[in-house]
C-alpha positions as a Python dict, from the first residue, in 0.01 Angstrom:
ca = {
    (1, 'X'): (0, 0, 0),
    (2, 'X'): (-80, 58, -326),
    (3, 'X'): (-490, 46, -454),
    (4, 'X'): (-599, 124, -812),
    (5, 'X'): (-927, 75, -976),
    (6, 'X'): (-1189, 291, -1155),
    (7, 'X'): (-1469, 544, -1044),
    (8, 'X'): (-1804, 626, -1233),
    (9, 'X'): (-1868, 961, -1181),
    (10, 'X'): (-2122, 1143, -1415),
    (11, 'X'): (-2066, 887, -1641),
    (12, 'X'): (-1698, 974, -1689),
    (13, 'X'): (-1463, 680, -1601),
    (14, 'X'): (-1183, 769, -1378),
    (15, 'X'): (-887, 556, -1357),
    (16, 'X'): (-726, 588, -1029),
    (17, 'X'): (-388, 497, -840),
    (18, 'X'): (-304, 585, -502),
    (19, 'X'): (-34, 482, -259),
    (20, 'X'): (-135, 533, 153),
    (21, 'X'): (-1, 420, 435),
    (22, 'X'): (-131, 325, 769),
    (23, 'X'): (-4, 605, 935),
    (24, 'X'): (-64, 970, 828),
    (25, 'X'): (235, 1218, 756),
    (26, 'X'): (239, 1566, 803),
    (27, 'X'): (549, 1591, 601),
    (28, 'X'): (447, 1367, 292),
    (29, 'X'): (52, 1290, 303),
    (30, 'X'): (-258, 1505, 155),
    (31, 'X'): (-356, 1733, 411),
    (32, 'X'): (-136, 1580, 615),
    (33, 'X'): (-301, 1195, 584),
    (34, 'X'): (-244, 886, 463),
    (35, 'X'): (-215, 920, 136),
    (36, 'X'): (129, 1007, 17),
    (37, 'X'): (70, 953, -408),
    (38, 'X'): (-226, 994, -612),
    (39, 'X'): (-312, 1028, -968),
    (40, 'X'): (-614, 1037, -1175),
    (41, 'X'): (-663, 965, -1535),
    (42, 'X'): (-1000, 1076, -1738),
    (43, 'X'): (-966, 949, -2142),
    (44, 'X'): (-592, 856, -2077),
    (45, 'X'): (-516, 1264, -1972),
    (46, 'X'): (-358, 1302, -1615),
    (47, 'X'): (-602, 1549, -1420),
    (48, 'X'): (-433, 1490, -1093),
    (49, 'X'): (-98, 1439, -994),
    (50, 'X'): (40, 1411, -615),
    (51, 'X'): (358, 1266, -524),
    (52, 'X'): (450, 1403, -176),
    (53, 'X'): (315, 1736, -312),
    (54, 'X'): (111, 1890, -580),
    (55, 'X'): (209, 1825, -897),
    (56, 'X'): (-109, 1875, -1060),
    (57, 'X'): (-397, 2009, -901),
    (58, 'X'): (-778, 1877, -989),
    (59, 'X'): (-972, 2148, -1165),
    (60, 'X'): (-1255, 1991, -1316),
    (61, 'X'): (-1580, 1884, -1171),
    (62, 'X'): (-1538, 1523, -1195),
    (63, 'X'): (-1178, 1516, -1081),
    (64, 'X'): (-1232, 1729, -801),
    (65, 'X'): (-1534, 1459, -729),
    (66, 'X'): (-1310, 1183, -800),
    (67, 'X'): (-1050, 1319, -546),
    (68, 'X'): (-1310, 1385, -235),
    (69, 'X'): (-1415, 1057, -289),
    (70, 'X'): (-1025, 881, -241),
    (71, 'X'): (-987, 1115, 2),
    (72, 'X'): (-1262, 1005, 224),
    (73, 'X'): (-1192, 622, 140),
    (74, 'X'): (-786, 614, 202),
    (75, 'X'): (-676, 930, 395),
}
């Protein structure tokens, strides 16, 4: 299933789009859950990228925010 929507997170907007399933995968999910795509956009700029694997890794304090929070909510 597919989700998408915003977070406010130090007053930063970060778009959000993340595909999980039911099921976790230790083959194709974060840390081996749910989630098996994610990205996150901050000003239009990808700042996290996961599509069965790291594409691009968070490194900023908001995205790395952003991402514990999805975590938590879909995986």
């Amino acid at each position: 299933m597919w989700e998408q929507g915003k977070l406010l997170i130090e007053g930063m907007n970060v778009k959000y789009y993340v595909k999980h399933y039911e099921e976790p995968s230790e083959d194709y999910g974060i840390e081996g859950g749910c989630i098996s795509k994610m990205e996150l956009r901050i000003d239009g700029k990808v700042t996290l990228n996961y599509d069965r694997g790291w594409d691009i890794e968070p490194e900023d304090e908001i995205s790395q925010l952003a991402y514990a929070a999805l975590l938590k909510k879909y995986n």
